[in-house]
C-alpha positions in Angstrom: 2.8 57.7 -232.8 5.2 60.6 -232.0 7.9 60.8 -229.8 6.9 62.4 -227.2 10.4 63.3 -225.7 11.0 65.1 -228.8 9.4 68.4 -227.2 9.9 67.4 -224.0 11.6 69.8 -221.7 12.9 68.7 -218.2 11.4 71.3 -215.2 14.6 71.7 -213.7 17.3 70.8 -216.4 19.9 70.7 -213.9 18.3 67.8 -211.6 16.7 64.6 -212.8 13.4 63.4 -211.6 13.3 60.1 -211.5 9.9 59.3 -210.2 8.8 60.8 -213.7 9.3 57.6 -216.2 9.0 60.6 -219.4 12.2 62.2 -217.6 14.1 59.2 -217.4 13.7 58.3 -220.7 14.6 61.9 -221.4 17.9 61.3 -219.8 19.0 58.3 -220.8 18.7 59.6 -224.5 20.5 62.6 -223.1 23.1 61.1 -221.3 23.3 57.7 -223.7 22.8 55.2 -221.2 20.1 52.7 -220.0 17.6 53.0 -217.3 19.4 50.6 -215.3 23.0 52.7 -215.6 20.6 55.7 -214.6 18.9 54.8 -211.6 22.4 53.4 -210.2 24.4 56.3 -211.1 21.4 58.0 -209.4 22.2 56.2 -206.4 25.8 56.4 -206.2 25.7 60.5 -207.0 22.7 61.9 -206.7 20.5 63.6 -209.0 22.6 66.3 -210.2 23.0 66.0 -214.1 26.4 67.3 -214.0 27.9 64.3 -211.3 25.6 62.1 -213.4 27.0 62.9 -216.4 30.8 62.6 -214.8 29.7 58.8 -212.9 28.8 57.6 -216.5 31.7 59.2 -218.5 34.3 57.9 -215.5 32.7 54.3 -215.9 33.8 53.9 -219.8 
């Protein structure tokens, strides 16, 4: 079976969608982090990548 994130591109790379299960998985390969750490940094920043990205990093 391939992978199918390893083509996968987000639609807006600067935003994640997380209704779209193939994006989160996307981004928590991305952003090395589970689903769970996602969807709460999601919560507590937004959907931005970038403040994602910072949430995660700040949390380490």
């Amino acid at each position: 079976m391939p992978d199918e994130l390893n083509d996968f591109k987000p639609l807006d790379p600067g935003r994640i969608l997380d209704e779209d299960p193939v994006e989160l998985r996307y981004w928590c390969r991305q952003l090395q982090c589970d689903e769970a750490e996602l969807r709460d940094a999601i919560g507590k920043v937004g959907n931005h990548v970038a403040a994602v990205r910072d949430y995660l990093a700040s949390r380490e």
